[in-house]
C-alpha positions in Angstrom: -150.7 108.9 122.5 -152.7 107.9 119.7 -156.5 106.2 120.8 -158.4 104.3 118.4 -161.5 103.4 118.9 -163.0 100.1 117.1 -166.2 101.1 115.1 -168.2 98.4 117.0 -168.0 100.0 120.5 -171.9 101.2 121.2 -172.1 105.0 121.9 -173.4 104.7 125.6 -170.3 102.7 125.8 -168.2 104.9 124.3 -169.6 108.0 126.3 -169.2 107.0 129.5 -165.2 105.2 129.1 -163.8 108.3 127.0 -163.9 110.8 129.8 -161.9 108.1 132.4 -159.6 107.8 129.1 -158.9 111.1 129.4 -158.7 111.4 132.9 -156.9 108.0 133.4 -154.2 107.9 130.8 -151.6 109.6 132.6 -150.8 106.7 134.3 -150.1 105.2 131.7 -146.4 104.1 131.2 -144.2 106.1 128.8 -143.9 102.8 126.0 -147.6 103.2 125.6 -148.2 104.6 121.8 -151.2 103.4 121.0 -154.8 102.4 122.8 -157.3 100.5 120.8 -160.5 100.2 122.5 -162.5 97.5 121.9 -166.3 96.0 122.5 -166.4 92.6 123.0 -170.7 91.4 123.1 -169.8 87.9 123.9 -167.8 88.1 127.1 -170.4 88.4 130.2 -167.8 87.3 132.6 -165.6 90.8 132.9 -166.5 94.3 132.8 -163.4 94.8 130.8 -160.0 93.4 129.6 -157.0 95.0 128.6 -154.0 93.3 126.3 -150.8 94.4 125.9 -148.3 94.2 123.2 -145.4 96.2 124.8 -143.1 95.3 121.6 -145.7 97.4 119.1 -146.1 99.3 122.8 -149.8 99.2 122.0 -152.9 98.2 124.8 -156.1 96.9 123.6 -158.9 97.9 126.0 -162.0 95.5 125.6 -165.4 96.9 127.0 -167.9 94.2 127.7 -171.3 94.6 128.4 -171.8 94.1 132.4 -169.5 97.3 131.8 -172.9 99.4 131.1 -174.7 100.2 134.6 -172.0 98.9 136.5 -171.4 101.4 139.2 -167.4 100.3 140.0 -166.3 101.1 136.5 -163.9 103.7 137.1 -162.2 100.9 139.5 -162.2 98.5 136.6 -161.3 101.1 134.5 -158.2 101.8 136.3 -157.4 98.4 137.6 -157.6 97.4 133.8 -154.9 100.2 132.9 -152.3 99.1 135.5 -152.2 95.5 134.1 -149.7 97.3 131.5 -147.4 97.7 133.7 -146.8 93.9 135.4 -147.9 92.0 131.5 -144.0 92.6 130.0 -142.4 91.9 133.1 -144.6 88.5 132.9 -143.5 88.2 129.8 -139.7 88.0 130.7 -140.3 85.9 133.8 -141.9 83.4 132.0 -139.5 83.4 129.1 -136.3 83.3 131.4 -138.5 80.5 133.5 -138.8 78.2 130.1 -135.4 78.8 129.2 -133.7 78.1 132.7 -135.8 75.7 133.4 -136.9 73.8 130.6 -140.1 71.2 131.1 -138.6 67.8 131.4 -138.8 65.2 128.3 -141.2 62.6 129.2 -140.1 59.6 130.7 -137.2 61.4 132.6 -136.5 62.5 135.7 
């Protein structure tokens, strides 16, 4: 599994989410190839958000800063990594939804 981190992820940052990489990545599913982790300085709502694109089977990991002190990390951490796992079969639900059952066209019923 190749893990790239973004050069804009602070050290401190970077120091304390490698080791629950390492730790955490095994439960990972097997289409996983790639993890690019991320620092986003603007978001102040989330610890951390994750983003899957399961057809380049690649995760993108955003740290954001109430990440640094918090002490449930390793929960967000983890709940973050099992998001890959229900996104693609979101994906296909709400592509079979929209095809199946197509919005109606204004003005009919």
């Amino acid at each position: 599994m190749r893990i790239i981190w973004e050069p804009n992820v602070p050290p401190e940052v970077r120091t304390s989410a490698e080791p629950l990489l390492d730790k955490y990545q095994c439960l990972l599913p097997a289409w996983v190839a790639e993890i690019n982790v991320c620092w986003d300085d603007k978001n102040t709502e989330s610890f951390a958000t994750i983003g899957v694109q399961w057809e380049y089977r690649r995760l993108w990991l955003t740290i954001c800063p109430s990440w640094i002190g918090a002490p449930q990390r390793e929960r967000v951490f983890v709940h973050e990594l099992l998001h890959c796992y229900n996104e693609p079969v979101s994906k296909v639900a709400t592509e079979c939804i929209k095809a199946f059952f197509p919005e109606p066209t204004p003005g009919t019923k």
